[in-house]
KOLFITI-472168 format. One record per residue (C-alpha): residue number from 1; residue in one letter; z, x, y. Coordinates in steps of 0.5 Angstrom, whole numbers, plus 2048, in hexadecimal, padded with zeros to 3 digits. Layout:
NUM  A  Z  X  Y
...
// end
This chain:
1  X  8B8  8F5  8BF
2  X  8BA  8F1  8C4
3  X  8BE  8F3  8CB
4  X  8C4  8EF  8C8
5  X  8C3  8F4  8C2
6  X  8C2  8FA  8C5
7  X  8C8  8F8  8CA
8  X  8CD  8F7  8C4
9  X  8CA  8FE  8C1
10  X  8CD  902  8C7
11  X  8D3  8FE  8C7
12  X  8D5  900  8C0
13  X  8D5  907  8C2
14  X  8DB  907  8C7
15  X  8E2  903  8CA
16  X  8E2  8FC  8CC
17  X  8E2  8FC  8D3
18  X  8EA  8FA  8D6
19  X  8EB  8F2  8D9
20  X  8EB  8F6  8E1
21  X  8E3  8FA  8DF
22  X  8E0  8F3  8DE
23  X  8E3  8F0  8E2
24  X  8E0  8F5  8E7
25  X  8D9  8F5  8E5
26  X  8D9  8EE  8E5
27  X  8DB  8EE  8EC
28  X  8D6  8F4  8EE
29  X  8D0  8F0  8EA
30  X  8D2  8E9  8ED
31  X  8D2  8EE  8F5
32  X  8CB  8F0  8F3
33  X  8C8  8E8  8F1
34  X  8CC  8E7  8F8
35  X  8C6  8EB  8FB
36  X  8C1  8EB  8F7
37  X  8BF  8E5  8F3
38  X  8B7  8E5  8F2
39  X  8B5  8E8  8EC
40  X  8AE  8E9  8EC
41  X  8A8  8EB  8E7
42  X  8A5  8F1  8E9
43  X  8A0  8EF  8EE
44  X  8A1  8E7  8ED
45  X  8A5  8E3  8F2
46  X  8AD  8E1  8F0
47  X  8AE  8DE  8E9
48  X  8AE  8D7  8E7
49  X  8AE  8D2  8E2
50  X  8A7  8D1  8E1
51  X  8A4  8D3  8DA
52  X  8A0  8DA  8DB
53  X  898  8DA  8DC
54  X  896  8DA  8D5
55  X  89A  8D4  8D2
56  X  8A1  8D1  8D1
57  X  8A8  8D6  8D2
58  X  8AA  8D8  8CB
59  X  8B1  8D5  8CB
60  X  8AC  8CE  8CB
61  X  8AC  8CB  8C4
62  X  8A5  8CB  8C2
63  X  8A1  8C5  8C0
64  X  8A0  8C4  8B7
65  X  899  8C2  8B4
66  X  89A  8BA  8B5
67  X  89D  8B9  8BC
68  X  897  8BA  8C0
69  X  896  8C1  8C2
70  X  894  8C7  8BF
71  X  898  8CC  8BC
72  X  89B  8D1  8C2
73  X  896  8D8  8C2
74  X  89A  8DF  8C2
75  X  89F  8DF  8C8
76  X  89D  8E4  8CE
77  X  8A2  8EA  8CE
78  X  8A7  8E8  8D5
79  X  8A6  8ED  8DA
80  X  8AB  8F1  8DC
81  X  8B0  8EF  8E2
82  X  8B1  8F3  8E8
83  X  8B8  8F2  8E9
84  X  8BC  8F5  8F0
85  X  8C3  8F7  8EE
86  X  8C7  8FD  8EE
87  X  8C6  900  8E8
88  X  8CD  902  8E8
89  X  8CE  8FB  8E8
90  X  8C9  8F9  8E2
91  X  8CC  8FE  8DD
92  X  8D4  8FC  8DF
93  X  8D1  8F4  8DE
94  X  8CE  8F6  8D7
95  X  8D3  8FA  8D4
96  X  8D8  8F3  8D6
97  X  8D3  8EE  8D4
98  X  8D3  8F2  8CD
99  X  8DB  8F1  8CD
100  X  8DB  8EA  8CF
101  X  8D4  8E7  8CC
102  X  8D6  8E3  8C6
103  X  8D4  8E6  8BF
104  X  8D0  8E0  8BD
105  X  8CD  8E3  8B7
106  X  8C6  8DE  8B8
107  X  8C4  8E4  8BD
108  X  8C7  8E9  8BA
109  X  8C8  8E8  8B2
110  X  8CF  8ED  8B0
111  X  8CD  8F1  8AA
112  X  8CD  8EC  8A3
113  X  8D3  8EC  89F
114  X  8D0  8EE  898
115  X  8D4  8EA  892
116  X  8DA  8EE  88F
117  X  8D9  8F0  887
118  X  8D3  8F2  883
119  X  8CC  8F2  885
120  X  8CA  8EA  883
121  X  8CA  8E5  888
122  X  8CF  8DF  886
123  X  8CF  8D9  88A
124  X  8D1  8D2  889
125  X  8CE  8CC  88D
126  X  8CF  8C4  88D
127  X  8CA  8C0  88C
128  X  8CB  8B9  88D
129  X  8C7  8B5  888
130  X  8C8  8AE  889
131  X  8C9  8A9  88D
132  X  8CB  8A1  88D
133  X  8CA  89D  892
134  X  8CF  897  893
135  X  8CF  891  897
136  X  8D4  88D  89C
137  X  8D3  888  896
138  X  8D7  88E  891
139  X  8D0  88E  88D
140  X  8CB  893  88D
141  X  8C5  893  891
142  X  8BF  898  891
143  X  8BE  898  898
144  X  8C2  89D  89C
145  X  8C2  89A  8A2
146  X  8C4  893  89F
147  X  8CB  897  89C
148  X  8D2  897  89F
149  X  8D3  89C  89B
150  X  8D1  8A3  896
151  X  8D4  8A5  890
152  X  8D1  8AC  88D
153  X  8D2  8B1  887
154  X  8D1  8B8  887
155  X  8D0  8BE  883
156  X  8D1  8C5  883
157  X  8CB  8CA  884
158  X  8CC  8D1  882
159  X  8C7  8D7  884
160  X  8C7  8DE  881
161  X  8C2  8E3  885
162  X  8C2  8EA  882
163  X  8BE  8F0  886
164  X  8B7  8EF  882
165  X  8B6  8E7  884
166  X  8B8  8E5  87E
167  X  8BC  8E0  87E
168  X  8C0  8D9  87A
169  X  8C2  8D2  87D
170  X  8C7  8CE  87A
171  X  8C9  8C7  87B
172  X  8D0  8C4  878
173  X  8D1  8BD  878
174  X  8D2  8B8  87D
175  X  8D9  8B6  881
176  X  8DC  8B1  881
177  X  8DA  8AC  886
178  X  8DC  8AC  88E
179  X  8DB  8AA  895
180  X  8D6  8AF  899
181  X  8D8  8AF  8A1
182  X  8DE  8AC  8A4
183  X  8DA  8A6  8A6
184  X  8D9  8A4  89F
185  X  8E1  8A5  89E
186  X  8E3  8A0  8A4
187  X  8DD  89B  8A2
188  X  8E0  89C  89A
189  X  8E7  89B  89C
190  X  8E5  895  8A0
191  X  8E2  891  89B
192  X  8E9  892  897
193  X  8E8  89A  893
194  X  8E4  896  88C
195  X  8E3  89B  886
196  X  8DF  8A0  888
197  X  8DD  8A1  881
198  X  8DB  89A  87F
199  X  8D8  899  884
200  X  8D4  8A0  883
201  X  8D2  89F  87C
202  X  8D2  8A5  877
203  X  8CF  8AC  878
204  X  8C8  8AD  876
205  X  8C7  8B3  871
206  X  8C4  8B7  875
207  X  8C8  8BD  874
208  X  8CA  8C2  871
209  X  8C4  8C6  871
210  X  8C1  8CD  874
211  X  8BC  8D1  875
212  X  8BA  8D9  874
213  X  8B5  8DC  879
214  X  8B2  8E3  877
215  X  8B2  8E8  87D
216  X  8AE  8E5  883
217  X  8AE  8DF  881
218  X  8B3  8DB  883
219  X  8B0  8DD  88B
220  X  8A9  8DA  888
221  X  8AC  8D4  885
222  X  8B0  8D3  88B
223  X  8AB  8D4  890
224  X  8A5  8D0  88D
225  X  8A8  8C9  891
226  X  8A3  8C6  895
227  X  89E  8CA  891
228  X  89F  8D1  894
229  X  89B  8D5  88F
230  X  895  8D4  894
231  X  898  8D7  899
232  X  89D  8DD  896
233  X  89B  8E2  893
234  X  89C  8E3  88B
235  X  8A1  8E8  88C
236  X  8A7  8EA  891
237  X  8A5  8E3  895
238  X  8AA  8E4  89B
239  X  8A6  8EB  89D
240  X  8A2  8E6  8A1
241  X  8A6  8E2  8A5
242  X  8A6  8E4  8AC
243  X  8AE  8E6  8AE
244  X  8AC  8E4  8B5
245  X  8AE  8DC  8B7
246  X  8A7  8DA  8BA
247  X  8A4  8DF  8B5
248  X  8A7  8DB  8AF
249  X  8A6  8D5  8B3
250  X  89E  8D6  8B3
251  X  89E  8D9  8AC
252  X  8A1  8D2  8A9
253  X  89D  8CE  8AE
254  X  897  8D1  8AC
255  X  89A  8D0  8A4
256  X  89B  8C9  8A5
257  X  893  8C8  8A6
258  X  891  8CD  8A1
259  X  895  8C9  89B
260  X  894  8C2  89E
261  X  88C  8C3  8A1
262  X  88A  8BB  8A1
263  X  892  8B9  8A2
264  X  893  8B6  8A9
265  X  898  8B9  8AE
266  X  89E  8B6  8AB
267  X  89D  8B8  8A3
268  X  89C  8BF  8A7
269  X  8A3  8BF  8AB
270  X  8A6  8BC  8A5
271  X  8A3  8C2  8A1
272  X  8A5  8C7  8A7
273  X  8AC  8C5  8A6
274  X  8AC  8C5  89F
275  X  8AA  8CC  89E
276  X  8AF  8CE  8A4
277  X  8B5  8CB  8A0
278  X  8B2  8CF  899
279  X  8B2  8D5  89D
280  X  8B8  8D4  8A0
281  X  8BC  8D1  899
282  X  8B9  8D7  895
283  X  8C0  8DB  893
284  X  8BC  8E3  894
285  X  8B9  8E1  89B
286  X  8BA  8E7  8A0
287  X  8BF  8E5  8A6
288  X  8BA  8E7  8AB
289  X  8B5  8E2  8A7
290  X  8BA  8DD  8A7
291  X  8BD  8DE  8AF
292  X  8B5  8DD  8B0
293  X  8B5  8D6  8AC
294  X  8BB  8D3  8AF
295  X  8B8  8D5  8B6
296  X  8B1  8D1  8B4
297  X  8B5  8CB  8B1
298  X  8B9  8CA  8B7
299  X  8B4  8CA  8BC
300  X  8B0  8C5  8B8
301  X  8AE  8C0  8BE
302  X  8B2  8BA  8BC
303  X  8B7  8BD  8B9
304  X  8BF  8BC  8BB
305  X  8C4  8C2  8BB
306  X  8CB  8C0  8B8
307  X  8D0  8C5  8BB
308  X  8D5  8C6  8B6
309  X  8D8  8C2  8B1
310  X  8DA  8C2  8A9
311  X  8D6  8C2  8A2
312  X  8D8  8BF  89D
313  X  8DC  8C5  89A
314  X  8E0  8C5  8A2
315  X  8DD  8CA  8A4
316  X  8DB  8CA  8AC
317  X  8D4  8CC  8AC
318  X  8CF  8CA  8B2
319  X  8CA  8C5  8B0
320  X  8C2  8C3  8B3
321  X  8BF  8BC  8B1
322  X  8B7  8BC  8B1
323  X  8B3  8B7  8B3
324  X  8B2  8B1  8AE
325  X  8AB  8B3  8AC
326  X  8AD  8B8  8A9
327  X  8B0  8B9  8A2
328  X  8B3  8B3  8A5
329  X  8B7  8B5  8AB
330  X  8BC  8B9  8A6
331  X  8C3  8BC  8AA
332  X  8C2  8C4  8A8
333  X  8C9  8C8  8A8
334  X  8CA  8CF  8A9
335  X  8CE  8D5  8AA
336  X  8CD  8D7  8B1
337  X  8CF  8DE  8AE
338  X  8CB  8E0  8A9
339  X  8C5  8DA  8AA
340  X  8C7  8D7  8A4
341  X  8C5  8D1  8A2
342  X  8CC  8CD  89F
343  X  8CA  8C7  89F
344  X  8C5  8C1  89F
345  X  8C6  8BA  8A0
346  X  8C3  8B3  8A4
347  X  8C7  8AE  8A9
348  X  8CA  8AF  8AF
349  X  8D2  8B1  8B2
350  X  8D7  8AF  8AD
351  X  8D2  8AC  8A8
352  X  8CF  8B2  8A5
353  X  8CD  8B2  89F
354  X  8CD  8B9  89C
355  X  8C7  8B9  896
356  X  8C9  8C0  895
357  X  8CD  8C6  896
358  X  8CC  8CD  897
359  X  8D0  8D4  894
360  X  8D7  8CF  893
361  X  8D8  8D7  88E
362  X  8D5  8DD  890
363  X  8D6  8E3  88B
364  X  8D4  8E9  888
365  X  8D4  8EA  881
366  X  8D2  8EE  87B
367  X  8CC  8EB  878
368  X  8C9  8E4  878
369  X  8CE  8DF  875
370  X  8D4  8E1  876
371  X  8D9  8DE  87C
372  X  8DD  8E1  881
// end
């Protein structure tokens, strides 16, 4: 349990300070840092910025297997602060700190919201299946980057997950065809608004269809990609997931070698990612595992943190962008209350284009293929 948690637990329990109780305790903490700003270690000189002895702070993103530096060994446990405050300051600060700190539920996850209804899991997703590429010259064209435009086709993904790990997926057909960002609506529009349905061509026949999984093996199904069974035990495979971010880290670096052992450094970042997005996707991933995930996917070197935007079912979401080695450079949306992964997608601003969206429906329901 962190400061922050043990905070928010004493906050629970009594009143929320007045405006003018702040507003003093704000006062007697800023009169005490007028005083005395040195915060030293015990026994050591005044804090810096320097990384402690024994290797890089760990709020520094670490390296991966490929970049040139050897995975990060176990952090030291930073010593404790001696702080000269008044005490009565300190806890007058910490009770306003809590009323004021944002309840950014990265740090502190609020309790999880289980679906309304019978004990069985229904979600429902969107899967974006196809996609033409169109050039200035209004033909299509097989090279993403020589196309003014995009058109695409999706189909519904439906996923009933009862308490036992059974479970069934069910495909319908495909949509009809549109535009996948804002920046294909524009660059369609400018080219005169042709057919979007002649220029698509027919859907394929690839659905209707489903798939039933007796109990536990839809986890094991799942979880397979990137040949995951070499690191992952038979049965309950989460249980071996560290829930601490640079643990979780270490845990899939050290995966990625033992599922690639000849690979080079970049099939290995490319298997990190990969397996971190399985573990991410999979709907019964706790939220502790799932904050952990975010955590380690976020602070990829090389990665880019997107803020706020929309995904493609409109909701605002906050996004990340990995590195272009690895899986691609996907742009990863997610729920910052709940470390729920949304949405997944390529591009960049107004020109992404979502290739899958994530919990469009959540219910409870009764038993495997009825709908809320």
């Amino acid at each position: 349990m962190t400061v922050d948690d043990r905070l928010r637990s004493a906050h629970a329990r009594m009143p929320e300070p007045d405006e003018a109780t702040i507003a003093r305790a704000r006062a007697l903490l800023d009169a005490a840092m007028a005083t005395d700003q040195e915060l030293r270690p015990h026994g050591g000189s005044p804090l810096s910025a320097a990384p402690p002895a024994g290797g890089p702070r760990p709020a520094d993103p670490a390296r991966l297997p490929g970049d040139g530096s050897p995975p990060v060994a176990a952090r030291r446990r930073a010593r404790p602060l001696r702080v000269a405050l008044p005490l009565a300051a300190l806890a007058l600060a910490a009770v306003a700190a809590v009323a004021v700190l944002p309840r950014d539920a990265e740090r502190v996850p609020a309790p999880p919201a289980k679906p309304a209804g019978g004990p069985v899991t229904y979600l429902r997703n969107t899967f974006h299946m196809s996609t033409r590429y169109i050039g200035a010259n209004g033909r299509p064209t097989a090279s993403p980057r020589e196309a003014a435009y995009a058109i695409s086709r999706s189909v519904p993904e439906e996923i009933w997950l009862a308490p036992d790990g059974s479970a069934r997926v069910a495909y319908g057909k495909e949509s009809a065809p549109y535009l996948p960002s804002p920046a294909d609506e524009r660059a369609w529009s400018a080219a005169g608004s042709p057919d979007l349905a002649k220029l698509m061509g027919r859907p394929g026949r690839w659905g209707p269809k489903r798939t039933n999984y007796g109990p536990g093996r839809f986890e094991a199904a799942l979880l397979s990609t990137a040949n995951l069974d070499v690191v992952l035990p038979e049965k309950d495979r989460l249980s071996v997931l560290p829930r601490k971010q640079w643990e979780l880290r270490e845990f899939l670096i050290r995966a990625a070698r033992k599922q690639r052992p000849n690979g080079p450094g970049e099939l290995r970042r490319d298997t990190f990612a990969i397996d971190a997005l399985a573990f991410l996707q999979y709907p019964a991933t706790p939220r502790d595992l799932r904050r952990a995930l975010i955590q380690v996917l976020r602070n990829v070197p090389g990665g880019r943190d997107l803020g706020n935007i929309r995904d493609s079912a409109g909701r605002e979401v906050r996004a990340f962008q990995l590195p272009a080695d690895m899986e691609g450079g996907p742009v990863i949306a997610y729920d910052p209350r709940t470390s729920r992964m949304l949405a997944r997608g390529a591009g960049s601003g107004d020109a992404i284009r979502w290739n899958m969206t994530y919990r469009v429906k959540v219910a409870g329901v009764a038993k495997i293929g009825e709908r809320p």
